[in-house]
N, C-alpha and C positions, 0 to 999 in steps of 0.2 A: 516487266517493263514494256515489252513489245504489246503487250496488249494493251495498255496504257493507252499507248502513242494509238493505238489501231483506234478505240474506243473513242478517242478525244479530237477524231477526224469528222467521224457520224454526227450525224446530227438527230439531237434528244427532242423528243415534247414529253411535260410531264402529264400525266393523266391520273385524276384521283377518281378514287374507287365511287363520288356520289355525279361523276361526273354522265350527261345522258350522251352527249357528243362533244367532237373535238373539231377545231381547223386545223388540217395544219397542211403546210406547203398548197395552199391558197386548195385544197381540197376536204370535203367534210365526210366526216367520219363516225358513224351512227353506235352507241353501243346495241349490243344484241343479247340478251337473255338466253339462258339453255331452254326453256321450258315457258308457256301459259296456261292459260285456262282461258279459249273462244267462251263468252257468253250465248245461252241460248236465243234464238232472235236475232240475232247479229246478222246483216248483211254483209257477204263476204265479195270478193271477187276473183276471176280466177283467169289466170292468162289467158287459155285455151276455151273458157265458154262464155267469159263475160259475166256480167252484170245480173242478179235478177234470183241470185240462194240465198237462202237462208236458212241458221244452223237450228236443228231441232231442239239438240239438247246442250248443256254446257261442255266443251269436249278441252282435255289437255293435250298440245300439239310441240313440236320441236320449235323452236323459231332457226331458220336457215337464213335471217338476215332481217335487216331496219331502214329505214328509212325517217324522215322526218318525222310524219307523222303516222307512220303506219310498221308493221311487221310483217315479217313472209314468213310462211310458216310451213312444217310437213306435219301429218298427221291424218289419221282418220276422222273424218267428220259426218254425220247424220246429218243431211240435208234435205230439204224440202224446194222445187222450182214452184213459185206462186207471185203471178204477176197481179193479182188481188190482196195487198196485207191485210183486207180483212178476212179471208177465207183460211178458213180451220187448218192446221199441219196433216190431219186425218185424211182432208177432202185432194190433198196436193201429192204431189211425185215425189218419190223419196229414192238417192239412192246412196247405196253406202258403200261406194268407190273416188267418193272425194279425198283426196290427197294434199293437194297443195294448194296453194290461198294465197290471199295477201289481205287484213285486216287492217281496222284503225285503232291505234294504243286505246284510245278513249275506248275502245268495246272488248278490252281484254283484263282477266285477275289473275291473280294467283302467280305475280312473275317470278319464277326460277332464277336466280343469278348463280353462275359458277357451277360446277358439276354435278 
């Protein structure tokens, strides 16, 4: 009974499972997938260097969080800095200490949901 009464103070929002986000209490709410797959080519961006990777090969990453229109994500990723997109991946800087990101949904497959 006391849990009843405790329960029926809270306040609910329902959320179904094909749902992408939510409002609620005038704040939004992104879902976030466990898991993707960055496409190759993908331009990425990254707090701490900015604008201007790109990913070499197709890489699967954690997602740590969503936004509107974009993912944050942890993971290892093979990159290339090339301020020329036409110049070859071969010809450009690669390094494979990229970590963290943030992507656009549109340049992501393969979403994981749930564990």
């Amino acid at each position: 009974m006391l849990d009843h009464l405790i329960f029926n103070v809270k306040k609910w929002f329902e959320i179904s499972n094909d749902m992408s986000a939510i409002t609620a209490n005038n704040k939004n709410y992104y879902a976030c997938p466990s898991r993707f797959t960055v496409m190759a080519e993908t331009t990425i961006k990254n707090p701490n260097t900015g604008n201007g990777w790109r990913v070499l090969n197709d890489a699967e990453v954690t997602c740590v969080g969503a936004g509107q229109d974009v993912y944050f994500f942890d993971g290892q990723l093979e990159i290339y800095a090339d301020s020329d997109e036409n110049k070859h991946p071969n010809n450009a800087v690669y390094s494979h200490y990229y970590y963290t990101g943030v992507v656009e949904k549109t340049n992501v497959r393969n979403v994981i949901w749930g564990g």
